[in-house]
Backbone as JSON, one array per atom type, in Angstrom:
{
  "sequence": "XXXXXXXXXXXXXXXXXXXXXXXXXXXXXXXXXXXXXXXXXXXXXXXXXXXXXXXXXXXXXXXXXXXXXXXXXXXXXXXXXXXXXXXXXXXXXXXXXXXXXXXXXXXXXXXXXXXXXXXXXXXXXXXXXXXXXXXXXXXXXXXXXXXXXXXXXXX",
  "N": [[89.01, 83.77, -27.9], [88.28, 81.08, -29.22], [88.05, 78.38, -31.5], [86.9, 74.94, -30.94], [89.02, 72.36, -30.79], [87.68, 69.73, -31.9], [85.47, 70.9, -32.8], [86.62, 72.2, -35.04], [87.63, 70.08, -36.39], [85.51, 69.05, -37.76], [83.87, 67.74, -40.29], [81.6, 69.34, -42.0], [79.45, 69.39, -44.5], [77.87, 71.65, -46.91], [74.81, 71.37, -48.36], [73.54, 72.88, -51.16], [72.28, 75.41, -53.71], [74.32, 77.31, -56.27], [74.64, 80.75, -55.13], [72.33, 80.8, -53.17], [70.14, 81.92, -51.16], [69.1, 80.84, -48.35], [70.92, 79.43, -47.62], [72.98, 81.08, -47.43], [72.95, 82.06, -44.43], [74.14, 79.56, -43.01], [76.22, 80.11, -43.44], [77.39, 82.15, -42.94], [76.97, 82.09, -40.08], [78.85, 79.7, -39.68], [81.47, 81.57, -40.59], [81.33, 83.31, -38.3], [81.84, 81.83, -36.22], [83.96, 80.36, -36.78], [84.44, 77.97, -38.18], [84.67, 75.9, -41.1], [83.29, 75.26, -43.91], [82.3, 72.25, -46.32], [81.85, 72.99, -49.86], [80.37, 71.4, -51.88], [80.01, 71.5, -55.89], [76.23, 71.97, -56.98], [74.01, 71.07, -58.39], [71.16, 71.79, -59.55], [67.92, 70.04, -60.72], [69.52, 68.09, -61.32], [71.22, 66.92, -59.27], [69.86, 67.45, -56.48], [67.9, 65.54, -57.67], [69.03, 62.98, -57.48], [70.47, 59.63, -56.82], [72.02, 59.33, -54.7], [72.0, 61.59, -53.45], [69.08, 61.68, -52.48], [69.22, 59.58, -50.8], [70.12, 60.84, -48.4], [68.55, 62.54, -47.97], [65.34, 62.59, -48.42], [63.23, 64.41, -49.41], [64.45, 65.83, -50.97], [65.38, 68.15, -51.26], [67.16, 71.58, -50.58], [69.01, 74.08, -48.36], [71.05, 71.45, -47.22], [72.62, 69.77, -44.54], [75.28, 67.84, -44.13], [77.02, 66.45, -41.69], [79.35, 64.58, -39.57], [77.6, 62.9, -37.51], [75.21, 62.66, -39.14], [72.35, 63.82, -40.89], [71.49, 67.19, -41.2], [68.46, 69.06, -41.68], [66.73, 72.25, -43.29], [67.15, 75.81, -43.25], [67.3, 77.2, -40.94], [67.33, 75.56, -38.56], [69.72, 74.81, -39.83], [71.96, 76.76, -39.59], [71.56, 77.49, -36.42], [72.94, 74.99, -35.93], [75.34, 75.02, -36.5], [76.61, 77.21, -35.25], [75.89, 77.34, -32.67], [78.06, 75.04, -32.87], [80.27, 76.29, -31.48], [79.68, 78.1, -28.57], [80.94, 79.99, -27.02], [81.17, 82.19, -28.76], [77.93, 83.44, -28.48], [76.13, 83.46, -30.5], [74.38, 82.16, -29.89], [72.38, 83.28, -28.28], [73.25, 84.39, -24.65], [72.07, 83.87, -22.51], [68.86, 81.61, -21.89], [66.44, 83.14, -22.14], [68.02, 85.17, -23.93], [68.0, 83.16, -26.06], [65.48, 82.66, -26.89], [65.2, 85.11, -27.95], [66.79, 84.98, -30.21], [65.9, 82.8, -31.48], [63.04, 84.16, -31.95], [63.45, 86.47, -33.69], [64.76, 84.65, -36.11], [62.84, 83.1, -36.76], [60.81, 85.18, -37.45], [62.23, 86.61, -39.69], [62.18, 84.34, -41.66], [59.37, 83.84, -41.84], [58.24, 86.66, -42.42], [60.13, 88.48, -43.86], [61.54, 86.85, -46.01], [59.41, 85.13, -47.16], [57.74, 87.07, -48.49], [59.65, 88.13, -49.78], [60.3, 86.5, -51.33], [58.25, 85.97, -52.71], [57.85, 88.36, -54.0], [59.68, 88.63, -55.47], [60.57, 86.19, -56.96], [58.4, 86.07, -59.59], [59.44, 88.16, -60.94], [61.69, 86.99, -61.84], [61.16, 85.29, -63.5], [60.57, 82.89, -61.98], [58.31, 81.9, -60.74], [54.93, 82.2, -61.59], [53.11, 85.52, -62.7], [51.09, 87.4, -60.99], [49.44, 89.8, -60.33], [48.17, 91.21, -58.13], [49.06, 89.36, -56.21], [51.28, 89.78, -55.99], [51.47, 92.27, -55.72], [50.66, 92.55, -53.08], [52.92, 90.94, -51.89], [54.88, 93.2, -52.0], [54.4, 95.0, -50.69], [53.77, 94.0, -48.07], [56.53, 92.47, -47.52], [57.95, 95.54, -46.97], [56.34, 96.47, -44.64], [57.3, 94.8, -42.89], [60.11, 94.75, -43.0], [60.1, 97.61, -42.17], [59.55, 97.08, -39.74], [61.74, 95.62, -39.03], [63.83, 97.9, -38.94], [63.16, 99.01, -37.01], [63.3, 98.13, -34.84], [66.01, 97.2, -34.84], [67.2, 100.26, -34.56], [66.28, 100.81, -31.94]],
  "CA": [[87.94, 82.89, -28.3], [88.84, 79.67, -30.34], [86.62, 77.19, -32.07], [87.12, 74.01, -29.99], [89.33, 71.45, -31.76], [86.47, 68.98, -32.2], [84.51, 71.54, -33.9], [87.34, 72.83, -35.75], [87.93, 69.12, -37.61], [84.58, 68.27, -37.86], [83.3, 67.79, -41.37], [80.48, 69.48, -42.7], [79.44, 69.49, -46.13], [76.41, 72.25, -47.18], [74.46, 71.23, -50.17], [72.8, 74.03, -51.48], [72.24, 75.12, -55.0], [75.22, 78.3, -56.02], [73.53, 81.77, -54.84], [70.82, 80.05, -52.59], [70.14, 82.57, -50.15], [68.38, 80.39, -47.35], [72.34, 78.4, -47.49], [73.77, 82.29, -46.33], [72.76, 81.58, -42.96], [74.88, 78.75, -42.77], [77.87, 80.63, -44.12], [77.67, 83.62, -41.71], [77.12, 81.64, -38.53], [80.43, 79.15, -39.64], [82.27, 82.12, -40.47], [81.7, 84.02, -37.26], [82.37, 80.53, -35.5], [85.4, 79.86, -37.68], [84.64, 76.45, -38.78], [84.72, 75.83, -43.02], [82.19, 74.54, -44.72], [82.85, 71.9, -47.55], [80.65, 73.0, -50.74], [80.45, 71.11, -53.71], [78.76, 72.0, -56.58], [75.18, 71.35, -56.84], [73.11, 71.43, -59.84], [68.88, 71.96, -59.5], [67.52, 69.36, -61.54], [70.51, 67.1, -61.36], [71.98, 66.64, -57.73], [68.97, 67.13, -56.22], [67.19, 63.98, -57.52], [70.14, 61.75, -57.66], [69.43, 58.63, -55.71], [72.91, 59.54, -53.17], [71.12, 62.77, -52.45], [67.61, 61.08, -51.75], [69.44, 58.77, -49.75], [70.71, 62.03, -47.62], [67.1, 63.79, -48.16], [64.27, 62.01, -49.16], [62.32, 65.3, -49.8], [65.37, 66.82, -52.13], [65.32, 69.79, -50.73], [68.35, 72.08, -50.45], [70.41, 73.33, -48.03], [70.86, 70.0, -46.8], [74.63, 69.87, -44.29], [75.8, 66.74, -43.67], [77.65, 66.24, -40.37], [79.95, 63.33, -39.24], [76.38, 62.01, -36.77], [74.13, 62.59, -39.94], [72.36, 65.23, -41.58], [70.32, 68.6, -41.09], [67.8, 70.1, -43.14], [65.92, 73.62, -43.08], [68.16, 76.73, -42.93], [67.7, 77.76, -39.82], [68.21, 74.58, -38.16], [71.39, 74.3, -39.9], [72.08, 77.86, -38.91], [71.71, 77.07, -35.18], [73.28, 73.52, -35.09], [76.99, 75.9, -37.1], [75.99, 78.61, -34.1], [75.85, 76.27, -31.14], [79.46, 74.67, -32.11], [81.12, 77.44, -30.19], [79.25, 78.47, -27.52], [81.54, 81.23, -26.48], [80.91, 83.41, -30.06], [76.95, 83.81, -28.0], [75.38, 83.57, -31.63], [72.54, 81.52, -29.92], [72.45, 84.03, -27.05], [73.95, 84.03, -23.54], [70.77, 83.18, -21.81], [67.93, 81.06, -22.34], [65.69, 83.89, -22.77], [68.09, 85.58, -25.31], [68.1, 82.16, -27.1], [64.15, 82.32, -27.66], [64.82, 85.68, -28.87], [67.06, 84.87, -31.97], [64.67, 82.51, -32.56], [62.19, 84.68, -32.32], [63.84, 86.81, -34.88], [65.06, 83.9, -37.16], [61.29, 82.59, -37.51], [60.62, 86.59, -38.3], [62.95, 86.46, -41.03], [61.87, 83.19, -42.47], [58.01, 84.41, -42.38], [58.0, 87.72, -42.54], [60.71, 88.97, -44.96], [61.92, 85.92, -46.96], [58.28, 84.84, -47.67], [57.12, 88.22, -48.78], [60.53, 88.72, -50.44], [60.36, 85.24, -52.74], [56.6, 86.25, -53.84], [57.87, 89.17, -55.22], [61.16, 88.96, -56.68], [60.72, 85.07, -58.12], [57.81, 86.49, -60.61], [60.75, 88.77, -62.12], [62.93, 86.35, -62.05], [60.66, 83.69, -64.13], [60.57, 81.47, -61.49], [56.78, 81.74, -60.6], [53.45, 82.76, -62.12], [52.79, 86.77, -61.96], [49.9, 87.58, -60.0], [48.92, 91.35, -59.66], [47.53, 91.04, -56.29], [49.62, 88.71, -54.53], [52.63, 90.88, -56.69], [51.4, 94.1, -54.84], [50.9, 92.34, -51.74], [54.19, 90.78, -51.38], [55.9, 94.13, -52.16], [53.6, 95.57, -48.9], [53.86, 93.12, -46.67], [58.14, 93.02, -47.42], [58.13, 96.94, -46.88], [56.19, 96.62, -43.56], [58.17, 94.0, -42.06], [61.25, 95.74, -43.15], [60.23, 98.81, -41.42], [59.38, 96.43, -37.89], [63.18, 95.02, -38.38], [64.42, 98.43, -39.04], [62.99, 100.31, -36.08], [64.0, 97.33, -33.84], [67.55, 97.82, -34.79], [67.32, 101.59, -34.42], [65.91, 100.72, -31.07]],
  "C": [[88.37, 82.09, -29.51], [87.8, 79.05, -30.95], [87.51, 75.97, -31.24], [87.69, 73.28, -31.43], [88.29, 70.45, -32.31], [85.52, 69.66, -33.51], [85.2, 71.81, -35.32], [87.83, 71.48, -37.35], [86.76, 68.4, -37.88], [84.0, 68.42, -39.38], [81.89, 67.74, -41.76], [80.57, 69.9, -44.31], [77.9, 70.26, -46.01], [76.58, 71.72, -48.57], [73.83, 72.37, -50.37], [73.19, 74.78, -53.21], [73.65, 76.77, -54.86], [74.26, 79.71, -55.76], [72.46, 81.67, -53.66], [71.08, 81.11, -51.06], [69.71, 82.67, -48.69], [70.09, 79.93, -47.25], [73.2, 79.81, -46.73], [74.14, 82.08, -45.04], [73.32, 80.66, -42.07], [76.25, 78.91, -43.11], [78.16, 81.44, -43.57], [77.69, 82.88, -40.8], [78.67, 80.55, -38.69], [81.52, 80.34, -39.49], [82.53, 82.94, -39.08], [81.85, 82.66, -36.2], [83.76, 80.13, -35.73], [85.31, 78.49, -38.07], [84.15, 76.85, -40.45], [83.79, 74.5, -43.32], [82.53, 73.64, -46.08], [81.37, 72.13, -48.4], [80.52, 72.8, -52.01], [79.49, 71.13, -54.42], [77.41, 71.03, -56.6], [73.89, 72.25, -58.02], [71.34, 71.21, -59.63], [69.15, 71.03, -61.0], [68.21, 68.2, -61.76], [70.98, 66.36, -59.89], [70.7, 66.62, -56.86], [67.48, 66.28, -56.56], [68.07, 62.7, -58.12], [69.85, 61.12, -56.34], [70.61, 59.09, -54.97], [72.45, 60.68, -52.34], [69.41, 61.98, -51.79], [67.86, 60.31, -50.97], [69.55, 59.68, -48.39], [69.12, 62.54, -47.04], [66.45, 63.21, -48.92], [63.25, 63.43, -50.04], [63.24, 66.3, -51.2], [65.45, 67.92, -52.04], [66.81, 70.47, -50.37], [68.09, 73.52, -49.58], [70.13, 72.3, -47.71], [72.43, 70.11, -46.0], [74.37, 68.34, -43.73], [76.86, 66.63, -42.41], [78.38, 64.45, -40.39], [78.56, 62.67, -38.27], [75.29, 61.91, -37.97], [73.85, 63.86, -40.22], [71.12, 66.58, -41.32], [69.55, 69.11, -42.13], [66.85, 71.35, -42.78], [67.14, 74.21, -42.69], [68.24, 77.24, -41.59], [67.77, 76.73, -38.61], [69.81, 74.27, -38.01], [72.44, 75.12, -39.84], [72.48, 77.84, -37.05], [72.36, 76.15, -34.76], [74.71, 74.1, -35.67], [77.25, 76.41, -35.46], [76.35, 78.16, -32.91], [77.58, 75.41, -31.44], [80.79, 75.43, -31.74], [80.47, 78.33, -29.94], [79.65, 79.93, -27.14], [81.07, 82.51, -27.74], [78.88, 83.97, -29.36], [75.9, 83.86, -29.5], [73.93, 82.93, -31.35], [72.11, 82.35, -28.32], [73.56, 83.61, -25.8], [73.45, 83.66, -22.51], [69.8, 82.4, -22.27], [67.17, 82.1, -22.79], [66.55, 84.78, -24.26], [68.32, 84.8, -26.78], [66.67, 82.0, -27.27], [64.37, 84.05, -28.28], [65.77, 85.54, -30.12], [66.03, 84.06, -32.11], [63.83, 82.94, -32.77], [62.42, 85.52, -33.91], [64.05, 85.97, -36.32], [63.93, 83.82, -37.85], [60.75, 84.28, -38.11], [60.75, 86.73, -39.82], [62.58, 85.44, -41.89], [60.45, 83.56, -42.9], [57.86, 85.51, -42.66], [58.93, 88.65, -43.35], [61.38, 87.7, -46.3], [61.07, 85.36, -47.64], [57.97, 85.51, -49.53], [58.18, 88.62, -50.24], [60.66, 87.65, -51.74], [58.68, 85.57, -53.44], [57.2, 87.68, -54.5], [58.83, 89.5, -56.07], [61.02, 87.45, -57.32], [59.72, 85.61, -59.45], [58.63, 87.5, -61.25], [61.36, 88.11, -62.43], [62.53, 84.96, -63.21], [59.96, 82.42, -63.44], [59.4, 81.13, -60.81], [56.01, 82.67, -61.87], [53.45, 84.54, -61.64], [51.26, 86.96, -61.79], [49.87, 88.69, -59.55], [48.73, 91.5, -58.06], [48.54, 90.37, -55.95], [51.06, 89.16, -54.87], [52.62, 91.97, -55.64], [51.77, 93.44, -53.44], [51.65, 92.02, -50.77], [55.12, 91.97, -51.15], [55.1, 95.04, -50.85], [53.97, 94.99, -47.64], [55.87, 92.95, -46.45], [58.62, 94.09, -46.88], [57.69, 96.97, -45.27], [56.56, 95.89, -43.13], [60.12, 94.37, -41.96], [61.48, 97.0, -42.41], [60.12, 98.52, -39.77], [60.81, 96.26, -37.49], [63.83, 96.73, -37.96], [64.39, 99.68, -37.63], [63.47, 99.45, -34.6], [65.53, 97.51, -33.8], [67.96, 99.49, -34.27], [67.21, 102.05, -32.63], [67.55, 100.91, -29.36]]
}
């Protein structure tokens, strides 16, 4: 199993800030594809409202990959469109039906642990308001969606 030459010289560039853990997703599906990601630095507060990025992304939002046809935004978009350029690695299934279930899973992960998991670790981190209640509730609702993935895997 190869990466197709095409794919293999095709230039993508992820923007994404350093750490950014929605940009992962786009770094695991290249690597188990084998295509390389170009990633230059990218500064919050700086790069994302520079007018060459708003030209890219009006909304400034990061990741952001740029492609030789234009550009992707949302992680799991840009997850699936890595995923899909080699076919043979099955990362978007091997059937239609097992390609609605990663997505079923992906959208899981996006609502149901990454949500849950930014309400309660950004209020440690500074980067929101703390909020007792919706503090507890994130650290509940993380724990029981954690225990849905974990019994599915076990499965």
């Amino acid at each position: 199993r190869t990466v197709s030459s095409n794919a293999k010289s095709m230039a993508l560039t992820l923007y994404a800030y350093a750490g950014d853990f929605r940009a992962f997703k786009a770094e695991i599906a290249a690597n188990y594809v084998g295509v390389s990601l170009n990633r230059p630095s990218f500064v919050q507060g700086t790069d994302d409202v520079a007018a060459e990025f708003a030209a890219k992304n009006p909304l400034g939002k990061v990741p952001l990959l740029e492609t030789s046809e234009g550009v992707i935004f949302e992680s799991n978009a840009i997850a699936r469109y890595i995923a899909g350029l080699r076919r043979d690695s099955e990362l978007l299934g091997a059937s239609y039906f097992e390609s609605g279930l990663v997505d079923s899973w992906l959208d899981f992960c996006s609502n149901e642990v990454e949500l849950p998991a930014v309400m309660w670790v950004y209020p440690v981190l500074g980067l929101s308001d703390y909020e007792e209640d919706s503090f507890k509730a994130a650290k509940n609702d993380l724990f029981a969606s954690l225990k849905v993935l974990e019994k599915h895997l076990l499965a």
